[in-house]
C-alpha positions in Angstrom: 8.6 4.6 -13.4 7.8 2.7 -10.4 8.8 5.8 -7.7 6.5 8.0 -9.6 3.5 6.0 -9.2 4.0 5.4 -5.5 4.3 9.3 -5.4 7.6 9.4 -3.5 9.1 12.5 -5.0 8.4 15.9 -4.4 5.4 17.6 -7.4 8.2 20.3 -8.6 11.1 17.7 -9.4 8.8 15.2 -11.2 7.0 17.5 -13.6 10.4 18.9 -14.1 11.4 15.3 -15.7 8.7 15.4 -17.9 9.1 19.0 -19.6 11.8 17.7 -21.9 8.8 16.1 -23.5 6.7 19.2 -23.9 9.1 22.1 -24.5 12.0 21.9 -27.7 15.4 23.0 -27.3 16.2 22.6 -23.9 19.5 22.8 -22.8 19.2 22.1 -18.9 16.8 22.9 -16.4 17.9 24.3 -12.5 15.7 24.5 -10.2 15.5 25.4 -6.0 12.3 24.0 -4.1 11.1 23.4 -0.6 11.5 19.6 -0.1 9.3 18.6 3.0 11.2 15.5 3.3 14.5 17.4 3.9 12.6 20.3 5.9 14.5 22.7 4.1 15.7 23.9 0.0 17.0 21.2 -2.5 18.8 22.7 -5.4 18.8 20.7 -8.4 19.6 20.1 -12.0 19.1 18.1 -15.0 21.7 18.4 -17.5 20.9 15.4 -20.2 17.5 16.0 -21.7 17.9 12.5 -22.8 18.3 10.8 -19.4 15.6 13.3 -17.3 15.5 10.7 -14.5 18.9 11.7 -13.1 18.4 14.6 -11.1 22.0 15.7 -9.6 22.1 18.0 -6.2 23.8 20.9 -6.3 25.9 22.6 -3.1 25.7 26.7 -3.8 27.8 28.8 -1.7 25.7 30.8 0.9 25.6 34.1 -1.8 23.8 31.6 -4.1 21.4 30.4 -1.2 21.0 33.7 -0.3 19.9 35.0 -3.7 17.6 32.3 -4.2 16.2 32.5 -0.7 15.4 36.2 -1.4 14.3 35.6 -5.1 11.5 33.1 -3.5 10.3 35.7 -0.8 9.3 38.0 -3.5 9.7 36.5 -7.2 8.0 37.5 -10.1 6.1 35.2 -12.2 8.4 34.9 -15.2 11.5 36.5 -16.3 14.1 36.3 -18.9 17.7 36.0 -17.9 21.5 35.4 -18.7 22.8 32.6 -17.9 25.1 34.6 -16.0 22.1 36.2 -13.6 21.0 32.4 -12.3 22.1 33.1 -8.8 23.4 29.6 -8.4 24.6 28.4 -12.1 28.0 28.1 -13.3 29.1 31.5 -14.6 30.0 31.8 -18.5 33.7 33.0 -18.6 34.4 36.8 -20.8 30.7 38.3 -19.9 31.3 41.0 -22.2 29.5 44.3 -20.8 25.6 44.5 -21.6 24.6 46.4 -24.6 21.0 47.5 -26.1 21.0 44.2 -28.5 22.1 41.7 -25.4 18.6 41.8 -24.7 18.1 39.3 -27.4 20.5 36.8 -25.2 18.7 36.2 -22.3 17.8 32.6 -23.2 17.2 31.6 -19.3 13.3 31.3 -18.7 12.8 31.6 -14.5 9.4 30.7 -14.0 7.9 30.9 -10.0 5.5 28.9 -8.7 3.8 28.6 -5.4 4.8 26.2 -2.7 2.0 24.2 -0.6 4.4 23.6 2.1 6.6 26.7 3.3 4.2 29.5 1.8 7.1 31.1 -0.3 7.3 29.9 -4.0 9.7 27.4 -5.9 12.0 28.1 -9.0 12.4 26.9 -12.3 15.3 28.1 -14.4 15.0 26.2 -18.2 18.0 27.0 -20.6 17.1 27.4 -23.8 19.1 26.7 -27.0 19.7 31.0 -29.0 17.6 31.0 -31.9 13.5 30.7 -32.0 13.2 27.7 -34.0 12.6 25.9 -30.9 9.1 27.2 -30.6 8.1 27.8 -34.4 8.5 26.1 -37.4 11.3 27.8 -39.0 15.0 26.8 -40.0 16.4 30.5 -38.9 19.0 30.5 -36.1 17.7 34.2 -35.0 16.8 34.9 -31.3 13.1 35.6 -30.5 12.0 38.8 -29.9 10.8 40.4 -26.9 7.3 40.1 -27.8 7.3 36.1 -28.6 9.7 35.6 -25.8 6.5 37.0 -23.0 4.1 35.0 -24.9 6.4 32.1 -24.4 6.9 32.7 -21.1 3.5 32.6 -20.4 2.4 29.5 -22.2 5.0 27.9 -20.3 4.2 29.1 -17.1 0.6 28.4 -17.6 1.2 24.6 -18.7 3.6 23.7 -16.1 1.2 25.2 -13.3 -1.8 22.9 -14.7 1.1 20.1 -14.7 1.7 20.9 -11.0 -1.8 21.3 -10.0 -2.7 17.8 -11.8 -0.3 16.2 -9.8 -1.2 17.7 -6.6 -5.0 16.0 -7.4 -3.2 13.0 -8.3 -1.4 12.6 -4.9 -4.1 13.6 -2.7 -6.5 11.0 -4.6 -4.0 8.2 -3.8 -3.1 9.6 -0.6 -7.0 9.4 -0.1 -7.0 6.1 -1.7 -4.3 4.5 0.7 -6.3 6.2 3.4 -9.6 4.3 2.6 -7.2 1.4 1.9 -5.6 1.4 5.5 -8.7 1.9 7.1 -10.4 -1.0 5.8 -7.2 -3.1 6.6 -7.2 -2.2 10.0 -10.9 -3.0 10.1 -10.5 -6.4 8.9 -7.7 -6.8 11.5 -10.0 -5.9 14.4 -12.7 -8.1 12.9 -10.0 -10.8 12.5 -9.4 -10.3 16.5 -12.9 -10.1 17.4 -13.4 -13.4 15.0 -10.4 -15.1 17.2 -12.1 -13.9 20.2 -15.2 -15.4 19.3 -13.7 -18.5 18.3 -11.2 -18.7 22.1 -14.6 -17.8 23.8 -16.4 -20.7 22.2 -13.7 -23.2 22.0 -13.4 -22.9 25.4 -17.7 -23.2 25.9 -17.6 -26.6 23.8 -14.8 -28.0 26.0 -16.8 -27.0 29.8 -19.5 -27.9 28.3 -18.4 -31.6 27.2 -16.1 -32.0 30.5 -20.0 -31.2 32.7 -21.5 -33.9 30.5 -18.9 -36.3 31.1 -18.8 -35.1 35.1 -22.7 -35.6 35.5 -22.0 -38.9 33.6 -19.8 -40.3 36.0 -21.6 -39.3 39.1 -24.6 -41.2 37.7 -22.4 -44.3 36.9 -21.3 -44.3 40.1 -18.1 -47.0 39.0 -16.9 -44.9 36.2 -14.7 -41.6 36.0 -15.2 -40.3 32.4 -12.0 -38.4 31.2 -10.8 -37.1 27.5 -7.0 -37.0 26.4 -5.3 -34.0 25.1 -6.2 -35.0 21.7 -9.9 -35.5 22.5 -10.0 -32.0 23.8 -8.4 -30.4 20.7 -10.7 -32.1 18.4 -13.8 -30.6 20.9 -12.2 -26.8 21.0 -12.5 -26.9 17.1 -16.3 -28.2 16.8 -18.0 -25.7 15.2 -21.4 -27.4 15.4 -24.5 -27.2 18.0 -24.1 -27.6 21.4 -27.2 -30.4 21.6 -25.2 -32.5 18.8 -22.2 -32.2 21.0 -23.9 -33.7 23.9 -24.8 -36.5 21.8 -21.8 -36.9 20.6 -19.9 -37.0 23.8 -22.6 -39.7 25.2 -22.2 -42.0 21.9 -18.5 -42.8 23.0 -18.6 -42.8 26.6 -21.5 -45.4 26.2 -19.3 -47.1 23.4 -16.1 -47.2 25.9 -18.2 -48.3 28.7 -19.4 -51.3 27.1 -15.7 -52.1 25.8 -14.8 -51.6 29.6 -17.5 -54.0 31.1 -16.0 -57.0 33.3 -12.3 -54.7 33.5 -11.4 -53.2 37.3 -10.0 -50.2 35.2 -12.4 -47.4 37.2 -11.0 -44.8 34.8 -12.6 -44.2 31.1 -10.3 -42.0 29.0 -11.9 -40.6 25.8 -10.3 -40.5 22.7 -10.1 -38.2 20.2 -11.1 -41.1 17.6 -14.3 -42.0 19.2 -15.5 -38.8 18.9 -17.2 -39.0 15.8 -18.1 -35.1 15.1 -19.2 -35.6 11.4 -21.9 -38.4 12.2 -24.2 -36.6 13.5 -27.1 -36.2 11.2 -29.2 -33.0 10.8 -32.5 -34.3 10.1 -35.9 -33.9 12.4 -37.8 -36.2 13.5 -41.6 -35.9 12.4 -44.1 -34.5 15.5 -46.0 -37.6 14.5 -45.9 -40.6 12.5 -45.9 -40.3 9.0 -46.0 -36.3 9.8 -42.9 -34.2 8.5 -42.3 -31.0 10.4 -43.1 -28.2 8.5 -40.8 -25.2 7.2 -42.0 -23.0 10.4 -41.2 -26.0 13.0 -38.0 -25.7 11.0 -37.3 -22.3 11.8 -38.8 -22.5 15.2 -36.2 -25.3 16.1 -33.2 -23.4 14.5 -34.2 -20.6 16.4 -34.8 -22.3 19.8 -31.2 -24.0 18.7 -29.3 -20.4 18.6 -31.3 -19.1 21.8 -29.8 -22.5 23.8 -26.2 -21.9 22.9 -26.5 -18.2 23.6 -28.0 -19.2 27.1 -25.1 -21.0 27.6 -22.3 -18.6 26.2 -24.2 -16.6 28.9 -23.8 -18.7 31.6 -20.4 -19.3 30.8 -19.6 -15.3 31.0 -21.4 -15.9 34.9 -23.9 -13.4 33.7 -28.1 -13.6 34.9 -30.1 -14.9 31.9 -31.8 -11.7 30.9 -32.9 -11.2 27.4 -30.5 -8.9 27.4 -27.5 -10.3 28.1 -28.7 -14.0 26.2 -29.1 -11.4 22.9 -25.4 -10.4 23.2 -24.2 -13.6 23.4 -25.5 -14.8 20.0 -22.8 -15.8 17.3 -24.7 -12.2 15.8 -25.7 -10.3 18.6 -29.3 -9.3 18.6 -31.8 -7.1 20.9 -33.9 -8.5 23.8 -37.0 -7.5 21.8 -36.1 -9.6 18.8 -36.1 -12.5 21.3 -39.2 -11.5 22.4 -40.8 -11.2 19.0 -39.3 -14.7 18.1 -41.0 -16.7 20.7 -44.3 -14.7 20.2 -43.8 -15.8 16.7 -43.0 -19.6 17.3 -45.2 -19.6 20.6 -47.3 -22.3 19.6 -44.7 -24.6 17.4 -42.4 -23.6 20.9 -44.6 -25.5 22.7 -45.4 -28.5 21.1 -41.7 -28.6 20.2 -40.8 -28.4 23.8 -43.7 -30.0 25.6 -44.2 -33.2 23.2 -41.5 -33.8 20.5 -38.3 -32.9 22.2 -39.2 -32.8 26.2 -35.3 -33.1 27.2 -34.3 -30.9 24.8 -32.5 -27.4 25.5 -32.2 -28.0 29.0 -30.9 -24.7 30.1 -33.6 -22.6 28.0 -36.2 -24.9 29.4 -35.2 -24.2 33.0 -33.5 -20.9 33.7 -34.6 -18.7 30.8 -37.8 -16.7 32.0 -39.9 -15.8 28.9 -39.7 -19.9 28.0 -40.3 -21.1 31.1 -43.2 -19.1 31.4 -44.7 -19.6 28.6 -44.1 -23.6 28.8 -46.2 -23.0 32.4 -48.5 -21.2 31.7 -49.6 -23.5 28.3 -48.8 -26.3 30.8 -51.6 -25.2 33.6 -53.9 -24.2 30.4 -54.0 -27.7 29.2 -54.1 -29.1 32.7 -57.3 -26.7 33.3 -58.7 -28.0 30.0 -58.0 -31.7 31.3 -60.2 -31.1 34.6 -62.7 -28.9 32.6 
């Protein structure tokens, strides 16, 4: 039954439902708990052994909820009654005055059983068919005895509380489940934001960073005014590639446009987004010398020098100083000022040669304004030059 997996009835009603399967010659079953979803006592019953998901509410008069209110204060754990001494059943028409042997007719099994929610205890009332067949295997139609009917009572009691108390486990380890479930939900949606974040924040880096290029471009032209259409600047805000790529990118079709401009009076150069051709620009290194492929660690020491440009200019972007600090935070995975530190101890040499020789215009901002790289690219610069006079 779908409800009962999702655990959205009360402990007391669902085992209830299932002791039809465990328990012969059941009659009907009544019982009063404390529902937490009403705040307050449901009295139930079921009626049709063969249909024990149809639980019908009953209405007692206030006697009835008084009795059971008082039975739950102070209830023994099992007792044998008539039918007629359930405070809130039907009551059997021509009770005939109790005698000795009457004893034998108290077919009613009230079982009590602690509730976890208002500190009092719940009721079970299971009507039994007359005759003990129901619990041995025997074709007689005489009543148990006093003696059977405890030991009944007690195996009863003791396998509906282990029922009750394997539920309980069972709802707290889902509860606990959709706990652990929620949680990690929740974290993926605050990921998710930080991701979109990340993604507005360097969108928006990509786009500044092309309109500067094309800004710089035009005051060097000095006849053109370089511009990108709405298109242009959708297709930049989605780049997801390096910032040095983008530059060349952004200079491949303004030089493209310009020559399809020369000999026009049009002053104004209007990018499109189909010129900018983002998945053109190859990967590969060129060699530090002819016929000499970079190795494995000039590899690393470019990608790294690569990831410490584009945090540089995140940086900048956020208006912040260019300490190792704040350049550390702004990579795509955030990273210490020391790790920086230990990188370009690590790469010094390759740094240099990379920055010095191969690629002198490369990583511009790094190059300029970022203090441990400048000062290392000086102070190898004035040790060569001292070598040179030497």
């Amino acid at each position: 039954m779908k409800t009962e997996t999702l655990f959205n009835i009360s402990d007391l009603p669902y085992v209830v439902s299932k002791l039809y399967m465990f328990i012969g010659g059941i009659r009907k079953i009544m019982y009063v708990y404390f529902s937490e979803k009403n705040s307050g006592l449901v009295f139930a019953v079921i009626n049709n052994p063969s249909d024990t998901s149809h639980e019908e509410i009953l209405s007692p008069d206030e006697d009835a909820i008084n009795k059971a209110a008082k039975l739950r204060t102070n209830p023994k754990q099992y007792e044998w009654l008539l039918e007629s001494e359930v405070p809130f059943a039907e009551q059997k028409e021509n009770i005939r005055e109790l005698k000795l042997f009457d004893e034998l007719q108290r077919s009613v099994l009230c079982l009590s059983f602690p509730s976890e929610h208002d500190g009092k205890s719940d009721l079970i009332y299971i009507f039994l068919k007359e005759n003990q067949s129901n619990f041995i295997v025997s074709d007689t139609s005489v009543s148990l005895g006093q003696e059977n009917k405890s030991l009944v009572a007690v195996l009863t009691h003791n396998h509906i509380q282990t029922m009750l108390s394997l539920r309980c486990q069972e709802r707290i380890s889902f509860l606990n489940f959709n706990e652990r479930i929620l949680k990690q939900f929740n974290y993926l949606k605050e990921s998710n934001k930080e991701n979109e974040k990340y993604k507005e924040a360097t969108a928006s880096l990509y786009l500044n960073y092309a309109r500067k290029i094309l800004d710089e471009l035009s005051v060097e032209s000095g006849m053109y005014i370089y511009t990108l259409t709405e298109d242009a600047i959708q297709k930049i805000s989605k780049y997801g590639g390096e910032i040095h790529d983008l530059n060349e990118i952004i200079l491949n079709a303004a030089s493209l446009l310009t020559e399809m401009h020369t000999g026009r009076q049009e002053k104004n150069i209007v990018i499109d987004a189909c010129y900018l051709n983002l998945k053109d620009i190859k990967k590969t290194i060129l060699p530090l010398k002819e016929g000499e492929s970079l190795s494995r660690m000039y590899h690393k020491a470019i990608a790294f020098l690569d990831r410490l440009e584009e945090a540089a200019l995140i940086t900048r972007q956020k208006q912040l100083e260019l300490t190792g600090k704040n350049v550390g935070s702004s990579f795509k995975k955030p990273i210490t000022a020391a790790a920086i530190s230990y990188s370009i101890k690590l790469y010094d040499d390759r740094i240099v040669k990379l920055m010095l020789e191969t690629f002198p215009e490369r990583w511009p901002v790094i190059r300029e304004h970022f203090k441990p790289i400048k000062n290392l690219l000086t102070a190898r610069a004035e040790a060569i030059l001292q070598q040179k006079k030497a």
